[in-house]
N, C-alpha and C positions, 0 to 999 in steps of 0.2 A: 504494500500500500504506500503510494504516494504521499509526504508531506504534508500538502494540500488536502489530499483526500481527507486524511487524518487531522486536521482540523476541522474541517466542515463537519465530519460526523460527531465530533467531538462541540463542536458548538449546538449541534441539532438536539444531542444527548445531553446537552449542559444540566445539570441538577439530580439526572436519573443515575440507575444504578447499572453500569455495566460490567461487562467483561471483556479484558482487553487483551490481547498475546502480543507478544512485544520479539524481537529478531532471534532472541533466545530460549524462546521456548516456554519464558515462564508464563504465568497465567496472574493477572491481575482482577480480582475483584473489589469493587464499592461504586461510592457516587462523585461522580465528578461536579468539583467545586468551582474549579476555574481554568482557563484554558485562555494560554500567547499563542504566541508567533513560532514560541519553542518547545513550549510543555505543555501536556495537559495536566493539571491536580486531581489526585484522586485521593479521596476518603476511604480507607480501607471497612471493610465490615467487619473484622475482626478485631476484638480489643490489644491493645497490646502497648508496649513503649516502645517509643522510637522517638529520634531526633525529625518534628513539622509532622506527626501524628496530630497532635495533641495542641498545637499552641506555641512550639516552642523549634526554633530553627529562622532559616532564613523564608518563608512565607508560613508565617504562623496563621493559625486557623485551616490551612488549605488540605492539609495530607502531605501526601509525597507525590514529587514531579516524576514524569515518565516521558522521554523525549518524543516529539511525536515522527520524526525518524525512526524511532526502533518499532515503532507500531506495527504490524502484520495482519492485525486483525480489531476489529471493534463489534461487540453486537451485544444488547439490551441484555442485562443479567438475567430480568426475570423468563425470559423463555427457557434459560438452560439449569436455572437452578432454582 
C-alpha cells in the first residue's frame, strides 16, 4: 500500500477501531487518534505501559505512531475481531 493510500484510509477511519499490518508482519490493533503527513496514532486496546500509551512521551494522549510507509494493510477491527 501506497503512502497516500495509507492516509486517506487512515483519515476515513479516523476515530474507529482498526487493524492495521505494517511491512513486518506485525499486526496492530485499536482506534486511531490522529493521523500526519507521517504517522498514523493509534490507541492500543490492550492495557498496558509504555512510553505515549498513556499521556506520556513525545504526542501525549495519542498512543503510538506507526509510519504510514510501513502500512501493508488497513481494514475496520470490528469485522475480524
Amino acid at each position: 500500500m501506497n503512502p497516500q493510500a495509507a492516509y486517506d484510509l487512515c483519515c476515513k477511519y479516523h476515530g474507529k477501531r482498526v487493524r492495521i499490518t505494517d511491512n513486518r508482519g506485525n499486526v496492530h490493533v485499536g482506534r486511531i487518534t490522529n493521523v500526519d503527513n507521517r504517522n498514523v496514532w493509534l490507541m492500543p486496546d490492550r492495557t498496558g505501559y509504555g512510553i505515549g500509551f498513556w499521556g506520556f512521551g513525545a504526542a501525549p494522549g495519542f498512543g503510538y505512531g506507526i509510519a504510514l510507509g510501513a502500512i501493508t494493510g488497513i481494514v475496520l477491527a470490528s469485522i475480524f475481531i
